[in-house]
N, CA, C and O atoms as a GROMACS GRO file, in nm:
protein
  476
    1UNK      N    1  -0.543  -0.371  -0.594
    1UNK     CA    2  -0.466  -0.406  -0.476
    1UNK      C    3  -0.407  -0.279  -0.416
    1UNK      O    4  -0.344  -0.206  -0.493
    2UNK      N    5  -0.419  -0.242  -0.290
    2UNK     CA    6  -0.391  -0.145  -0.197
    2UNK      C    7  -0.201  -0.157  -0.221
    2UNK      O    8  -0.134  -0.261  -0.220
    3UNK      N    9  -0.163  -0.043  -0.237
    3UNK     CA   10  -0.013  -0.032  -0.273
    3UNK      C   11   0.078  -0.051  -0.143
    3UNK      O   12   0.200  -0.064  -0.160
    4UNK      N   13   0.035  -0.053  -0.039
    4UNK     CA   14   0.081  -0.148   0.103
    4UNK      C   15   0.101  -0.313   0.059
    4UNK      O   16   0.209  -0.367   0.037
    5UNK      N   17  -0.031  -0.376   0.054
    5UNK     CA   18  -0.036  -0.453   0.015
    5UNK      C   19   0.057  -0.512  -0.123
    5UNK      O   20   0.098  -0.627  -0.138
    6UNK      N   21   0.076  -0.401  -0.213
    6UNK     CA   22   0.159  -0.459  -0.331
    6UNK      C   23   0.274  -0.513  -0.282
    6UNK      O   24   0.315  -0.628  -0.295
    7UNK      N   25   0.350  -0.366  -0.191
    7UNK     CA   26   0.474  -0.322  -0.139
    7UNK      C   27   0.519  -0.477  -0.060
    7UNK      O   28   0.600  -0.560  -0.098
    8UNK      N   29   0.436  -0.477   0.059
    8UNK     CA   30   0.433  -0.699   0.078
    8UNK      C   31   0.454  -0.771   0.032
    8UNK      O   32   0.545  -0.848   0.064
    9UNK      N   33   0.362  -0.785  -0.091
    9UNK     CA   34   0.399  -0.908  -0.159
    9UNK      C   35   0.523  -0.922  -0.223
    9UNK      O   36   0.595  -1.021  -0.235
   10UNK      N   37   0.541  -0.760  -0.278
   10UNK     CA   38   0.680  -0.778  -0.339
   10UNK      C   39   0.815  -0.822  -0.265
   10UNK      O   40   0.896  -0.899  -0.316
   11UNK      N   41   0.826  -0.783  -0.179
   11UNK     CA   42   0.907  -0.804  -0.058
   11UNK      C   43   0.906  -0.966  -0.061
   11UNK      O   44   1.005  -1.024  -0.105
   12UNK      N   45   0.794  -1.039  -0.015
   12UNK     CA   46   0.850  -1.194  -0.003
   12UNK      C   47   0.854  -1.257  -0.148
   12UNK      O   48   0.901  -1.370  -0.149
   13UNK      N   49   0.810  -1.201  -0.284
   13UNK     CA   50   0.860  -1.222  -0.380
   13UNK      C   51   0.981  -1.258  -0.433
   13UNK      O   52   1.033  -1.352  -0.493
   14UNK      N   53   1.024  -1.083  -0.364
   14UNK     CA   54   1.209  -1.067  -0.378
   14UNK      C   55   1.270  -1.203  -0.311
   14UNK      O   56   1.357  -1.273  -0.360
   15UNK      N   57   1.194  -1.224  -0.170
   15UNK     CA   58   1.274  -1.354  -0.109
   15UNK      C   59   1.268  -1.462  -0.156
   15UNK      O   60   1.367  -1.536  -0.167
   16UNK      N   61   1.124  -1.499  -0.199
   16UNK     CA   62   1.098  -1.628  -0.246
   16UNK      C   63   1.214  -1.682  -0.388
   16UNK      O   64   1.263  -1.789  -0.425
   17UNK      N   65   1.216  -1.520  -0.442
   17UNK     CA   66   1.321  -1.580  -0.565
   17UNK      C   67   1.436  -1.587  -0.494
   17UNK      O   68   1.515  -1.669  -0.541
   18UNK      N   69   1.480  -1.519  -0.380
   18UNK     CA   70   1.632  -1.472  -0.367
   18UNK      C   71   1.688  -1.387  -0.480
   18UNK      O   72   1.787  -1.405  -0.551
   19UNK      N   73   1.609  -1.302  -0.477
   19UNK     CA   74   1.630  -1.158  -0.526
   19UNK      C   75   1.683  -1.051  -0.423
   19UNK      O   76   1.612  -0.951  -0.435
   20UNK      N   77   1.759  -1.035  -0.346
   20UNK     CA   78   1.820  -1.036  -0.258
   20UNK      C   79   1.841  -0.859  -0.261
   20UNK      O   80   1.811  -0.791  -0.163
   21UNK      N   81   1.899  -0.796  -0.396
   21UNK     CA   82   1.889  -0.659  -0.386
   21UNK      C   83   1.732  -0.577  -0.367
   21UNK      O   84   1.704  -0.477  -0.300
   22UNK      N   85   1.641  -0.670  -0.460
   22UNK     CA   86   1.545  -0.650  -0.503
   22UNK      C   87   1.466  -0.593  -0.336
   22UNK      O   88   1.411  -0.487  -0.304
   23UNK      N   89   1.493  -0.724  -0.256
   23UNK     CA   90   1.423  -0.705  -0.117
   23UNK      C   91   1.482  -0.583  -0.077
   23UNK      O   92   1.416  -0.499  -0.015
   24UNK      N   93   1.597  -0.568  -0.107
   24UNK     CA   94   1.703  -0.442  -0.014
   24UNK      C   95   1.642  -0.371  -0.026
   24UNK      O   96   1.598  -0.310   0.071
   25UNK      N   97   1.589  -0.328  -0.210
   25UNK     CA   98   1.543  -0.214  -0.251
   25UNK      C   99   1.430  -0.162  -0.166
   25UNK      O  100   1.405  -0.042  -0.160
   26UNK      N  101   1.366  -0.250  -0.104
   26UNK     CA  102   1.219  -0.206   0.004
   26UNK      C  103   1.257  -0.190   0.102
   26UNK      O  104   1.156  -0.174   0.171
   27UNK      N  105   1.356  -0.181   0.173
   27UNK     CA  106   1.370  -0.198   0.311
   27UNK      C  107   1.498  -0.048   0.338
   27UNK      O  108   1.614  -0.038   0.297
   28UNK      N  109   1.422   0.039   0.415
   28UNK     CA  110   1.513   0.105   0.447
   28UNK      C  111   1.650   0.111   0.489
   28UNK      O  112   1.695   0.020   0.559
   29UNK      N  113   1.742   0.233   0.445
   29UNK     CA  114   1.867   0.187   0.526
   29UNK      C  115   1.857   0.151   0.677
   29UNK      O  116   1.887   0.042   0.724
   30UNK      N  117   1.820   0.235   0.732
   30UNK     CA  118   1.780   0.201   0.903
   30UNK      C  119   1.700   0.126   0.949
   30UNK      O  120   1.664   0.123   1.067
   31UNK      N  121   1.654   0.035   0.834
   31UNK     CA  122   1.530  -0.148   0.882
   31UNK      C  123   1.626  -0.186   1.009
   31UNK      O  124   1.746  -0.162   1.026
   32UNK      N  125   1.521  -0.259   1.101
   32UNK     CA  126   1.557  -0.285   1.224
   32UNK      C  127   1.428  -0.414   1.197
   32UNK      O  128   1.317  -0.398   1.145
   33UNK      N  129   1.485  -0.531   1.249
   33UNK     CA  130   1.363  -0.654   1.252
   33UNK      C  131   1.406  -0.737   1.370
   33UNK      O  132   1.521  -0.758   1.408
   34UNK      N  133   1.269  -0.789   1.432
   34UNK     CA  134   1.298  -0.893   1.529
   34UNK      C  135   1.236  -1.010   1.496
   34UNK      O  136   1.114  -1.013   1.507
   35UNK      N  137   1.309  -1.134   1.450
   35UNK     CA  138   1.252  -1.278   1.410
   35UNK      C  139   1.163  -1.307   1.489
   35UNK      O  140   1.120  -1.243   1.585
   36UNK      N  141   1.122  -1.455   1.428
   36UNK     CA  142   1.031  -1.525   1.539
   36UNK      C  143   1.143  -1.629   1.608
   36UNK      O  144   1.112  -1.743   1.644
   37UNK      N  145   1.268  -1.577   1.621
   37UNK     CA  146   1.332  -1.657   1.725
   37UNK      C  147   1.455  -1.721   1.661
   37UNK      O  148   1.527  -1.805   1.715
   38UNK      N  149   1.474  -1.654   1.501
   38UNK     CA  150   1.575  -1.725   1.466
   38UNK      C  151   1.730  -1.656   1.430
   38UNK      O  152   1.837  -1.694   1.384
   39UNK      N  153   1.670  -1.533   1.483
   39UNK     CA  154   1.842  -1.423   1.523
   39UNK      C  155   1.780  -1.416   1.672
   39UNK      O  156   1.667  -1.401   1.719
   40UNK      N  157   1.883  -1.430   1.710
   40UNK     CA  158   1.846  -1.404   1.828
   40UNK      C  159   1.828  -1.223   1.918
   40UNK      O  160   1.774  -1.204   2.027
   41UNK      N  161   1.892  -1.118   1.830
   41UNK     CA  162   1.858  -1.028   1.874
   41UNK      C  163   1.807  -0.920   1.764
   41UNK      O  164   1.834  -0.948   1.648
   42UNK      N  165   1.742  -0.808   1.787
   42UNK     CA  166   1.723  -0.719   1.647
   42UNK      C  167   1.807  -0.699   1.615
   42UNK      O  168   1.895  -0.680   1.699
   43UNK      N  169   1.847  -0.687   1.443
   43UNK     CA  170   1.963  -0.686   1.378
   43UNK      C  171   1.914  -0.573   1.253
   43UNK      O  172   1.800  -0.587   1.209
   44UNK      N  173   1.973  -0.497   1.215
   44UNK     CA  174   1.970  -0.414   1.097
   44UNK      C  175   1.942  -0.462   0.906
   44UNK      O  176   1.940  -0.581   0.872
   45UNK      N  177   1.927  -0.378   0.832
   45UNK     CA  178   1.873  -0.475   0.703
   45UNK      C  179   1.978  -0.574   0.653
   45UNK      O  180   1.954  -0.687   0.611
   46UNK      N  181   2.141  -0.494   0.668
   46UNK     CA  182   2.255  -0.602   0.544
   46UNK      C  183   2.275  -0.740   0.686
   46UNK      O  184   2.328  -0.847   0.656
   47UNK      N  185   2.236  -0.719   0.799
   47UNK     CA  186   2.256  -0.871   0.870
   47UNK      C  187   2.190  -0.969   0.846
   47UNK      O  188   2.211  -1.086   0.813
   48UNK      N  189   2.041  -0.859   0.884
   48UNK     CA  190   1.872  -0.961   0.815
   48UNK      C  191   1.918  -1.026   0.672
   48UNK      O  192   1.918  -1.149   0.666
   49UNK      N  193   1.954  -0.956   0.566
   49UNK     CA  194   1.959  -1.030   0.434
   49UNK      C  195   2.099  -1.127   0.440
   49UNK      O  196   2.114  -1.234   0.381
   50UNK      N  197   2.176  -1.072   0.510
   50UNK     CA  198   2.300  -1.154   0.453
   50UNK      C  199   2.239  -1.329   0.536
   50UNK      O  200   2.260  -1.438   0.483
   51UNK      N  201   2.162  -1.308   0.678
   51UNK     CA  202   2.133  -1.406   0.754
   51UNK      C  203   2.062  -1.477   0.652
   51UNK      O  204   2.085  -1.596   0.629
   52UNK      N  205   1.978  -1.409   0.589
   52UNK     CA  206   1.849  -1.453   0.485
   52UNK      C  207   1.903  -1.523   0.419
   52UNK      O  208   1.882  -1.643   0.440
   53UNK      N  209   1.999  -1.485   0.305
   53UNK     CA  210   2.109  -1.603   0.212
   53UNK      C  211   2.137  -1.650   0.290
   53UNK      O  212   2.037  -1.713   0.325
   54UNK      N  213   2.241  -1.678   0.379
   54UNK     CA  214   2.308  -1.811   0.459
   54UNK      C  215   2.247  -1.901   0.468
   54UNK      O  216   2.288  -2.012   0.436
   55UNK      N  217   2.120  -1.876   0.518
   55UNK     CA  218   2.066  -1.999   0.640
   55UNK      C  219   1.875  -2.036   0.603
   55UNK      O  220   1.801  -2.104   0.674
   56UNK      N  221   1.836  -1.959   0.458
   56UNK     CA  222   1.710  -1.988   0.460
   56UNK      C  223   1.700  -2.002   0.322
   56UNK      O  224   1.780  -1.952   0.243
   57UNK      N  225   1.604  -2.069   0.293
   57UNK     CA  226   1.478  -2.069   0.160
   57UNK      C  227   1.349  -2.063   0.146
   57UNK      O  228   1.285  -2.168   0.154
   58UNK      N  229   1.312  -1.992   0.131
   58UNK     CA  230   1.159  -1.965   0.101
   58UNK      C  231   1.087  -2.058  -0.016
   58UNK      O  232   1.126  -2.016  -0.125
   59UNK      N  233   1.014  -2.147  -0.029
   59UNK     CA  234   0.991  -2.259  -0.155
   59UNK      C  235   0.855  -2.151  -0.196
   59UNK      O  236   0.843  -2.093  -0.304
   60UNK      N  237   0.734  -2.142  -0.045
   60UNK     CA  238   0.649  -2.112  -0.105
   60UNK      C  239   0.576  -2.041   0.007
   60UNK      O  240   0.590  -2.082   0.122
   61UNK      N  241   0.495  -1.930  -0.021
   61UNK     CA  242   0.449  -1.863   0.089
   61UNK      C  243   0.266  -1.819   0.049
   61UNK      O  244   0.217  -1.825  -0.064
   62UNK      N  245   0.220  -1.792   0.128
   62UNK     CA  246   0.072  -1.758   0.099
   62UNK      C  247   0.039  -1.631   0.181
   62UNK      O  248   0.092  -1.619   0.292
   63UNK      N  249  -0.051  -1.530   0.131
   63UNK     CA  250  -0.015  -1.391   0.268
   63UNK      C  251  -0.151  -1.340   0.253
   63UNK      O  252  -0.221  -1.321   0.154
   64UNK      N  253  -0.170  -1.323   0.373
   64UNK     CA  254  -0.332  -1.253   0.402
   64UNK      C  255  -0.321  -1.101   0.471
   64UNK      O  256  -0.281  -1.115   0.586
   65UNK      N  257  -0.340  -0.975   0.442
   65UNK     CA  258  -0.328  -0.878   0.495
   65UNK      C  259  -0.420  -0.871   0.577
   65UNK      O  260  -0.527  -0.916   0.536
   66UNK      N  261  -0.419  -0.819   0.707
   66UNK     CA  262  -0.505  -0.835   0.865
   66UNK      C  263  -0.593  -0.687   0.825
   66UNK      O  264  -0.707  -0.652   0.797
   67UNK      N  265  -0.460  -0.629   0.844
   67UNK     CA  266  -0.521  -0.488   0.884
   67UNK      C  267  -0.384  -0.359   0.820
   67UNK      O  268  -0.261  -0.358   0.817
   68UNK      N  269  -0.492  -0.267   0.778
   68UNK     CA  270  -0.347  -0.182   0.754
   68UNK      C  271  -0.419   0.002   0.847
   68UNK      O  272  -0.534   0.047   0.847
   69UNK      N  273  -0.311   0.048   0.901
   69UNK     CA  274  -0.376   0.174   0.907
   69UNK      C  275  -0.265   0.289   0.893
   69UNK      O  276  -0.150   0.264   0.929
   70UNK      N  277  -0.290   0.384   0.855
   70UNK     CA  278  -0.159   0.468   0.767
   70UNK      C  279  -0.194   0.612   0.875
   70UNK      O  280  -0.302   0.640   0.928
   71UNK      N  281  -0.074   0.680   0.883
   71UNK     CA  282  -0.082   0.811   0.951
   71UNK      C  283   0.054   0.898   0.880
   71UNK      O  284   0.176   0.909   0.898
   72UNK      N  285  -0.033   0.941   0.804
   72UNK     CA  286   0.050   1.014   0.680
   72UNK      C  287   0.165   0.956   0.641
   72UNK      O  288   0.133   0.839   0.618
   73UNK      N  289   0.311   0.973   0.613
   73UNK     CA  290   0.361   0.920   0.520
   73UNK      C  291   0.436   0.754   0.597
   73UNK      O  292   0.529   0.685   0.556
   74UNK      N  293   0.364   0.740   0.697
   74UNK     CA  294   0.358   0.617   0.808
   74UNK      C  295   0.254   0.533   0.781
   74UNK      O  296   0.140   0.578   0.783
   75UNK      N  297   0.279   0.404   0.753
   75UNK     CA  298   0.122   0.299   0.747
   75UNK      C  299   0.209   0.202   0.887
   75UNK      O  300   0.330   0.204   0.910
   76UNK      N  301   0.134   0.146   0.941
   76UNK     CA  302   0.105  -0.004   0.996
   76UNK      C  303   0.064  -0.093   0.930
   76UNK      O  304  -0.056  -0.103   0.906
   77UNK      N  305   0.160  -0.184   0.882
   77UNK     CA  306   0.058  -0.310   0.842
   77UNK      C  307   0.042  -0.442   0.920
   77UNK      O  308   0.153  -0.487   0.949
   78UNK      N  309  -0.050  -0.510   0.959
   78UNK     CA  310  -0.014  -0.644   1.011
   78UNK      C  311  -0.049  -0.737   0.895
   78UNK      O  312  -0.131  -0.710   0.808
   79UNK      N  313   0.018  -0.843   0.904
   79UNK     CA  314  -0.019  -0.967   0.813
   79UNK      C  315   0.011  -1.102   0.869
   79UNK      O  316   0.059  -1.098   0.982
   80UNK      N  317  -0.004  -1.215   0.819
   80UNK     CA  318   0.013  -1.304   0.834
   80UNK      C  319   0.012  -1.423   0.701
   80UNK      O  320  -0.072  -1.459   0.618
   81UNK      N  321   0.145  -1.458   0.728
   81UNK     CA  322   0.193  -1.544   0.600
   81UNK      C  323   0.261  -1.704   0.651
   81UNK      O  324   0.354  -1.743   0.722
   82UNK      N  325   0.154  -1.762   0.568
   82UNK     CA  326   0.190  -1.935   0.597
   82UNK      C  327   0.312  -1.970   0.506
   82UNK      O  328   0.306  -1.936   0.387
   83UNK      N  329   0.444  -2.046   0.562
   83UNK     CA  330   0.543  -2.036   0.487
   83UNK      C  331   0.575  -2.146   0.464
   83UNK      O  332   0.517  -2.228   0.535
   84UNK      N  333   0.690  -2.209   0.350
   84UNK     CA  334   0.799  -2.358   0.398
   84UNK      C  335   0.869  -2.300   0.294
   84UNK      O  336   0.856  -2.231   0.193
   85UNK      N  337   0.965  -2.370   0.375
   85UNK     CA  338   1.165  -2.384   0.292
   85UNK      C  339   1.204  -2.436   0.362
   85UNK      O  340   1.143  -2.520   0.428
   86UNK      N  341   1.343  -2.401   0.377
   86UNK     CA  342   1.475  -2.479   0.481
   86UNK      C  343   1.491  -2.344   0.588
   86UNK      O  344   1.445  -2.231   0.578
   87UNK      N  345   1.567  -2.399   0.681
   87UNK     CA  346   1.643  -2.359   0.771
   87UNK      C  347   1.748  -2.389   0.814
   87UNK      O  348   1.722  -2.478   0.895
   88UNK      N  349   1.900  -2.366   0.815
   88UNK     CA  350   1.980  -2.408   0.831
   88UNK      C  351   1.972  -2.566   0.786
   88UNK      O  352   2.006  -2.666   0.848
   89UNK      N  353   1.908  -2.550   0.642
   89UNK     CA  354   1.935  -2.704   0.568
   89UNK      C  355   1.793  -2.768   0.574
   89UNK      O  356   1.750  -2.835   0.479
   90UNK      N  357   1.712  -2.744   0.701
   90UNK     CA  358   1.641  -2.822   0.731
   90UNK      C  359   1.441  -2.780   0.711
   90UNK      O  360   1.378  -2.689   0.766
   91UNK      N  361   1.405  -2.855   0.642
   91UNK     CA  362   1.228  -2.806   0.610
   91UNK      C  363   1.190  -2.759   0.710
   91UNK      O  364   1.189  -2.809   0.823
   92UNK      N  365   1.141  -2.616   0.661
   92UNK     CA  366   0.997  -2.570   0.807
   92UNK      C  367   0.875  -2.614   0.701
   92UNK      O  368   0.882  -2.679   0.597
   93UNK      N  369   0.741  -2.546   0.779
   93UNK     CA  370   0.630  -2.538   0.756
   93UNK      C  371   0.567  -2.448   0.835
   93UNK      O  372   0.496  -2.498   0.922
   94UNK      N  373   0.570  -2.368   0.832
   94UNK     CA  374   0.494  -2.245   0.973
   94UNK      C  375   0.427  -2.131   0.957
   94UNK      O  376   0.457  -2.056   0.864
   95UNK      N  377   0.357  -2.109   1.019
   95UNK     CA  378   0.241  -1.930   0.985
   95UNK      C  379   0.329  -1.867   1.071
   95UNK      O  380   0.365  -1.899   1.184
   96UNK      N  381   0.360  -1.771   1.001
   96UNK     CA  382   0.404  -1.633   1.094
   96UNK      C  383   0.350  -1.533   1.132
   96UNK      O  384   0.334  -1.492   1.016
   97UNK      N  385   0.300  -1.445   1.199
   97UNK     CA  386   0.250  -1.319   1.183
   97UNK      C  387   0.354  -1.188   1.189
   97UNK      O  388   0.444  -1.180   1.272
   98UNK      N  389   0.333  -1.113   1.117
   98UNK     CA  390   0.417  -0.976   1.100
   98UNK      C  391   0.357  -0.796   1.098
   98UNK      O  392   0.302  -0.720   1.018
   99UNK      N  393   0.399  -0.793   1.207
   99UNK     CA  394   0.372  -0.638   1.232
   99UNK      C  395   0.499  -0.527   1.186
   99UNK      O  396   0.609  -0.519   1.240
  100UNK      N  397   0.461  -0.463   1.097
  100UNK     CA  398   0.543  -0.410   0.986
  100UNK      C  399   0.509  -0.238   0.967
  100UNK      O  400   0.412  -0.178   0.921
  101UNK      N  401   0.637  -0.193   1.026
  101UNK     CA  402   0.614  -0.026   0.960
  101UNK      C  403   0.690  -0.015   0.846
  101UNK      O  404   0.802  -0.057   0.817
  102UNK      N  405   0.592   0.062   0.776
  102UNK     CA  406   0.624   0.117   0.658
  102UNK      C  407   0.654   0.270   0.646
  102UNK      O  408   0.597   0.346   0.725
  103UNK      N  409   0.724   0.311   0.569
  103UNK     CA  410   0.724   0.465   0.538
  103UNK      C  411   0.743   0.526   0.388
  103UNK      O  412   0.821   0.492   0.299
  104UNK      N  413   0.662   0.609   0.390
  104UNK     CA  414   0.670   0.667   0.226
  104UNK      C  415   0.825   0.758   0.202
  104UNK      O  416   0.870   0.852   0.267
  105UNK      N  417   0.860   0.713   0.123
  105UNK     CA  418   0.997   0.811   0.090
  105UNK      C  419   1.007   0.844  -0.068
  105UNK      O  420   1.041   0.766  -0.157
  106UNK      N  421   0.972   0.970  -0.078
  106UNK     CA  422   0.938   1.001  -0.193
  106UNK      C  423   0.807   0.968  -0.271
  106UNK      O  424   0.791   0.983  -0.392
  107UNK      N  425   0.739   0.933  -0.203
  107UNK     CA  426   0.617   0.841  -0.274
  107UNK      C  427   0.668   0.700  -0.269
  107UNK      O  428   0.552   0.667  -0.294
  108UNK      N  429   0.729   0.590  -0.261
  108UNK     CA  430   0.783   0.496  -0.278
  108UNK      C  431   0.796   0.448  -0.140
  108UNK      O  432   0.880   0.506  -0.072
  109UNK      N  433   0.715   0.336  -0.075
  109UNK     CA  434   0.667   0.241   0.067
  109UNK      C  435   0.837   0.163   0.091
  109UNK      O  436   0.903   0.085   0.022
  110UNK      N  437   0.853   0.210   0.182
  110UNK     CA  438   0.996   0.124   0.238
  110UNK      C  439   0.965   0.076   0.353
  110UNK      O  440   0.912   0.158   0.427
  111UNK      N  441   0.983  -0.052   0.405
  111UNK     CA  442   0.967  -0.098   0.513
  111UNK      C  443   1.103  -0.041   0.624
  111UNK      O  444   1.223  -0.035   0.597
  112UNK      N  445   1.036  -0.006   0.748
  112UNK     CA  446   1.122   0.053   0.841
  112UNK      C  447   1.145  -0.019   0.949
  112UNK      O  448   1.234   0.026   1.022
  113UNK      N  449   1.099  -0.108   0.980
  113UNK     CA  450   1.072  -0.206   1.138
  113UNK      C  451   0.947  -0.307   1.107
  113UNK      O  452   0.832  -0.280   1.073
  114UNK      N  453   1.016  -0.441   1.132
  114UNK     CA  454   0.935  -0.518   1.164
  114UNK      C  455   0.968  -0.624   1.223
  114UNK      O  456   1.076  -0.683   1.219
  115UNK      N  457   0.824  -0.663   1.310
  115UNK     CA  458   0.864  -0.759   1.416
  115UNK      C  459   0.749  -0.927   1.382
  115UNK      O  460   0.626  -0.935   1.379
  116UNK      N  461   0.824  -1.003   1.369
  116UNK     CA  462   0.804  -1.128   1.367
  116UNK      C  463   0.755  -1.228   1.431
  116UNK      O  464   0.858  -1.287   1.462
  117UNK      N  465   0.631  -1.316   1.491
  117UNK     CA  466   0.595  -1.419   1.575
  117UNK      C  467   0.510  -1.514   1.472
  117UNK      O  468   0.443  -1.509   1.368
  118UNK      N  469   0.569  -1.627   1.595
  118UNK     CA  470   0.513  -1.738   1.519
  118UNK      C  471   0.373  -1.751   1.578
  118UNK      O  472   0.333  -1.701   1.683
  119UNK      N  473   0.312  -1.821   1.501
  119UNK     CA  474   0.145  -1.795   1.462
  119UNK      C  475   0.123  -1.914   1.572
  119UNK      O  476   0.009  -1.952   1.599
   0.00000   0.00000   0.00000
């Protein structure tokens, strides 16, 4: 498995458990993300996670990597991941797609920006 690809899965891992530092640990201090509509504006990583506990659960997710293309210690990844949990209490079921920069820091893939739409 392509270490982009690991770096992903681990990430909705961390969420799926609500491993909550665990996700931190991937996500740069300066992560910047735009939902598929459920913050309403880009928000930084401790808003994204703290929003993440409040108001969501991840039960179960499935993830297909699209495409990845790297420009030195910079990759692009796109993916797309079919999801369900709650939302503010209440069951989703939905494919998302996610366009996701990554950056090497130290050797070690931190996600830097990513932007969110629904499938």
């Amino acid at each position: 498995m392509d270490e982009l690809e690991q770096a992903e899965r681990s990430l909705w891992e961390a969420l799926r458990s609500r491993e909550i530092d665990g996700a931190a640990s991937l996500l740069r201090d300066d992560f910047l993300i735009t939902t598929a509509g459920w913050l309403a504006e880009p928000v930084g990583k401790d808003a994204w996670l703290d929003a993440f506990r409040e108001r969501m659960t991840l039960a179960d997710f499935d993830f297909t990597l699209i495409a990845t293309r790297r420009y030195g210690d910079a990759a692009v990844v796109i993916c797309e991941s079919s999801q369900t949990g709650t939302h503010d209490g209440a069951p989703f079921a939905m494919t998302f797609r996610y366009t996701d920069v990554w950056v090497s820091d130290g050797g070690e893939w931190r996600l830097a920006v990513r932007h969110a739409s629904a499938s």
